[in-house]
Each structure stands twice: as structure tokens, then as C-alpha cells.
N, C-alpha and C positions, 0 to 999 in steps of 0.2 A: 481903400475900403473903410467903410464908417465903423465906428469902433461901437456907435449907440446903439444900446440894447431895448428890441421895443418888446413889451409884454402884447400880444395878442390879447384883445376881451372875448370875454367865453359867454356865450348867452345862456343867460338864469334863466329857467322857463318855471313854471308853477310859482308864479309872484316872488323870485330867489330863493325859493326851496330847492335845493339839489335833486338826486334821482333818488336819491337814499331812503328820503324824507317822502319824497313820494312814494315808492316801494313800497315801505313802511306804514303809508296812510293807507293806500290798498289796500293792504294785506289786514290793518286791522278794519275797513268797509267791509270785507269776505269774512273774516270771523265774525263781525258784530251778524251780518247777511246767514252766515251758518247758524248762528244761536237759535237767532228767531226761524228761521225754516224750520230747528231741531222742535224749539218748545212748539210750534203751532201744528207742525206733523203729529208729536207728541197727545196732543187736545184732540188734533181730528181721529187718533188713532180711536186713543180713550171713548171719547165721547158717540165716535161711528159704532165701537163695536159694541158699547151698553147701548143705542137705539138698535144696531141690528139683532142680539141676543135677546131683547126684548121682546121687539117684533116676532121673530123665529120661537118667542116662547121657551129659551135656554136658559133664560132669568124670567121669574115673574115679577111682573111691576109692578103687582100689589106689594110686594115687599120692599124690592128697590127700587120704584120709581123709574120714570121711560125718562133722557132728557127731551123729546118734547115734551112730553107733560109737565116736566118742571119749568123748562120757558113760559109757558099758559098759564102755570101757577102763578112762578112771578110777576105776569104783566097783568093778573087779577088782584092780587095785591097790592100792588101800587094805583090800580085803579078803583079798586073796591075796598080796597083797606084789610082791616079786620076786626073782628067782634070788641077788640080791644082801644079801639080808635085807627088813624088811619096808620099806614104801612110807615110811611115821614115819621111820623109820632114815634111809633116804635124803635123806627133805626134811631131817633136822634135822644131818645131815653136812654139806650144801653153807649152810645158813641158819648155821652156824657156822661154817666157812671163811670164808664174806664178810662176815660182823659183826665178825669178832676181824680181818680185812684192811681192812673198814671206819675201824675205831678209829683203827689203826694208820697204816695209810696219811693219814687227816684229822688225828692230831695230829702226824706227821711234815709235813706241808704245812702245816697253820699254823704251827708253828713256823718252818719255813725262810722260808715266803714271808714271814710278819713280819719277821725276821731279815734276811733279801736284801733286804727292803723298805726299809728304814729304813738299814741300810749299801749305799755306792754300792762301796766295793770290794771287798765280798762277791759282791756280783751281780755283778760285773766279773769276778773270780777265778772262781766257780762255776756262773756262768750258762753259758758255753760246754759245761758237761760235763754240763749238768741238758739241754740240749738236744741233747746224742748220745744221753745217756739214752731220753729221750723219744722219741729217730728209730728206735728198734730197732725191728721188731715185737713185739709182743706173744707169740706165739704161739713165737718164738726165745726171748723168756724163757722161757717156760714150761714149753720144751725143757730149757735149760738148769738150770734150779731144778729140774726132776726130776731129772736126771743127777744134782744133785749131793745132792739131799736125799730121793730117794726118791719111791714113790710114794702117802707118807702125806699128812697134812691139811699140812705145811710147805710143799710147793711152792703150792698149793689159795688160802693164805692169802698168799704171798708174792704173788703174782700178781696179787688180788686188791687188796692192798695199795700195789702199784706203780699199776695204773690209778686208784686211788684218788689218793694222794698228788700227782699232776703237773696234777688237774683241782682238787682241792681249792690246791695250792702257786700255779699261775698265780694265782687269784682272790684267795689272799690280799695274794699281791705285788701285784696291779693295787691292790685295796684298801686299801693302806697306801701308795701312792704317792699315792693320790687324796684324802685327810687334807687338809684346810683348814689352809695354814701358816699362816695368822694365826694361826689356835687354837694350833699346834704354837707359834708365838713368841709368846703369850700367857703360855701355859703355863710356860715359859721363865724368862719374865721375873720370874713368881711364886714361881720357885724349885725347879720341881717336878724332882724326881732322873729319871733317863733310864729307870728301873723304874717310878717312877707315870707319867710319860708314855705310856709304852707299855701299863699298865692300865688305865690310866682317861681314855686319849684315842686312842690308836693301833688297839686290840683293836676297843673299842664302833663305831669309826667303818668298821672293816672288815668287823666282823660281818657285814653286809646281803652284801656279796661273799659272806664265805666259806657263809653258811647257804646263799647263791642255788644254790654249789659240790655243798652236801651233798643237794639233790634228784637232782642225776643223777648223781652218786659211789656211792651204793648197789648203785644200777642195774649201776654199770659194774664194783662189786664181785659182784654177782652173776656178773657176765660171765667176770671173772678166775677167781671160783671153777669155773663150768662149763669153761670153755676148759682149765685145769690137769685137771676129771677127764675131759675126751674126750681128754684127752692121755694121762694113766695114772692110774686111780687103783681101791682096792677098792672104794667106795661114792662113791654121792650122786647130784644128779638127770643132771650130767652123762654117769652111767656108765650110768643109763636110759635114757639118749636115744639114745646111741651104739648100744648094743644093739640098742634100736626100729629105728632106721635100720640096722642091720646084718641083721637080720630082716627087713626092707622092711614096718615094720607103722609105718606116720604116725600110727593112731590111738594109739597110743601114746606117738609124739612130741608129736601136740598137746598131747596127755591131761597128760605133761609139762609141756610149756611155758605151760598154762593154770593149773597148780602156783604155775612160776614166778612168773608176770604177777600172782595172787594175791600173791604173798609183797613183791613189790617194791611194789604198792600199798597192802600195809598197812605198808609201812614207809614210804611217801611219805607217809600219814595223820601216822605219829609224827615225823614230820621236821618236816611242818608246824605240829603243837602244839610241838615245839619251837621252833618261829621264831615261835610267834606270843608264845612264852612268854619267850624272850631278847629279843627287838624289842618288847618290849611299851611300852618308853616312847619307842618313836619316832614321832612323827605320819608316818600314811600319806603316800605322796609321788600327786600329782595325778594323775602317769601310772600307778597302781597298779589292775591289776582282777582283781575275783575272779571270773577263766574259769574254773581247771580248780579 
């Protein structure tokens, strides 16, 4: 009897991915498949039943607008413009207000919150007057920064800039206090100057804070930019909106604000290719899920 032991080959099917892996790939096809069924049932529920209550006269749509009438709106818009120049015009005035406040306001907060981070009598000295900052309203800056700059794209972007800066500035301070000092007295002992510390142990370790910062800092740049033109300004979507509502026409406001909500998701898309792109060498943390 032959003593030689032969292994049998097992056929790999799914290009040598096992069953597992496949299971697995399923299973997440069916969730990703469940989402989008949930959000677009979700829209048809919404949206059927403000046209049907409409219609049926249980909402009036001189106040809140029918969604057809606001489809008609916007495809006059974009065809006919508005009294302010064309619809383009407008989106691409307030879409650059808030990206150049964007910038601006997120490298002003990381810098500071770095900075205040890692010195205790920075924060000591500055912290008290970064939080009167922050107690004003809004809408009193915005006052103010027209008064003194007019009613061009500098207030628009100032604005913009401040709500950014104080949501992106907390996060980076929480994040650089929250740095592993062992690692910081590791580092230390290696030698390493208080410039590469802060590169290449402070920054990467705060990162996860400040990107988490830059998903709703857009947003709230948006915000700054509309609030500076419902306050004064010649163009953009804010001075659309204002008008719609001064005309008592909501489909117009929505038609608007359905602009907006567009514009802020496609920049939450590039937000997120950027975080998957800087955090790409960090292993996911356990509590981490991809809802949205």
C-alpha cells in the first residue's frame, strides 16, 4: 500500500475568494440595495404626499409650494435666469463666497487650535476672547462686515469664514489635546525637534477630529455665505431667496434651496474622498459605520 499522501485540489470559484467572502459581498450588495430602496421610498413618500395634500387642498401652496410647481420653477431659472443676472451667475457667486470662507476659515482653525493645543498659556491668554467671539450672533457680524466692507463678496466670505473657523478651531484643540503622551514622550526622548513633533505626531493624530470638523464646516459655509446676501448683497443664491420670499413665491424658494442641498452634497462627496484619502493608513476603529 503506498504510504504517499496526495492533497486533493479544491476549486476556488469567485476568482479564489471562498464562500465567506462571498456571503459577505452579498450581504453587503443587499444592504447597500436596502439603503437606497429605504432613502428613495423615503423622497417618493415625502414628496407624493406634499403633491397629493396640495392638490386635495390640505396644504395650501401659496404658502408652501406644490413640488411640481417647484420643478417648473427651477427649469425657469436656469432658463430665464433672474432679475439678478443668470441662475449660473448666481450659484457660482455664493459657491465661491463659501469655498474661498471655507479655506480660509479651516486653515485659520487648524492652525490656532494646533497652536492653543499644545500651549497651555495660549489657551489661557486667548481662550477667553475666542469665546466672546464666538457668543456674538452671527447675523450682528454680518451686519457689521457689511457696514464696513460693503456689499460685495468680502462681507459673503468673511462670514462664511468666521462660522467655519470656531467649528473646525474647537476640534482641532480637542484633537491635539487628546495625542497619546506616551507617544508625545517617546518622541521626545528620540530627539525629535517641537516642528517634527507637531508633523508627524500632533497633526496625523488630530487629523480624524479636524476632517470629522470639515463635513459640517461647508455646510455652515454655505450658511455664512447666504445670511451675508439676505443681508446685502448684488448677486447669489441668497439674494434669490430673499426676493422669492419677498414675492411670496416658496416655489421659488424651494427651487432654491433644492440648489443649495445639491451643492452641499456634492461637496460632502469630496470631503469624504478626502478623508478616505488622508486617513487612509489608519485602521478603521470598531465603533465606525458606513450609514450615511
Amino acid at each position: 500500500m503506498s504510504t504517499t499522501s496526495t492533497v486533493s485540489a479544491v476549486p476556488v470559484a469567485d476568482g479564489g475568494k471562498g464562500p465567506a467572502a462571498s456571503a459577505a459581498q452579498r450581504a453587503a450588495r443587499r444592504r447597500v440595495a436596502l439603503v437606497w430602496a429605504g432613502r428613495v421610498g423615503l423622497a417618493v413618500f415625502v414628496i407624493g404626499g406634499w403633491q397629493t395634500f396640495t392638490t386635495w387642498g390640505v396644504v395650501d401652496p401659496f404658502f408652501f409650494g406644490q413640488p411640481s410647481g417647484i420643478w417648473q420653477r427651477l427649469i425657469d431659472l436656469f432658463q430665464h435666469g433672474t432679475q439678478f443676472g443668470s441662475f449660473y451667475s448666481n450659484i457660482w457667486t455664493t459657491i465661491q463666497e463659501a469655498l474661498v470662507g471655507f479655506v480660509v476659515g479651516s486653515l485659520a482653525g487648524i492652525v490656532f487650535g494646533v497652536a492653543l493645543g499644545q500651549s497651555r498659556y495660549l489657551s489661557e491668554v486667548l481662550g477667553p476672547y475666542i469665546k466672546m467671539v464666538n457668543a456674538i450672533p452671527r447675523i450682528v457680524l454680518g451686519s457689521i462686515f457689511i457696514v464696513a466692507f460693503g456689499i460685495g463678496v468680502t462681507p459673503k466670505i468673511l462670514l462664511a469664514a468666521v462660522l467655519v473657523f470656531f467649528i473646525v478651531f474647537f476640534n482641532a484643540f480637542q484633537g491635539v489635546r487628546e495625542v497619546d503622551r506616551n507617544v508625545l514622550a517617546n518622541v521626545r526622548v528620540l530627539g525629535a525637534s517641537r516642528m517634527q513633533i507637531t508633523r508627524h505626531v500632533i497633526v496625523p493624530s488630530a487629523l480624524t477630529w479636524i476632517i470629522a470638523s470639515l463635513h459640517s464646516a461647508f455646510g455652515f459655509a454655505i450658511v455664512g455665505a447666504l445670511v451675508g446676501e439676505v443681508l446685502g448683497a448684488q448677486s447669489g443664491l441668497g439674494l434669490v431667496i430673499k426676493t422669492a420670499q419677498n414675492n411670496f413665491d416658496p416655489n421659488g424658494v424651494f427651487a432654491t434651496m433644492l440648489v443649495i442641498a445639491v451643492i452641499v452634497l456634492g461637496a460632502e462627496w469630496l470631503i469624504g474622498k478626502l478623508e478616505h484619502r488622508l486617513l487612509a493608513w489608519r485602521p478603521p476603529a470598531p465603533s465606525e459605520t458606513n450609514v450615511l
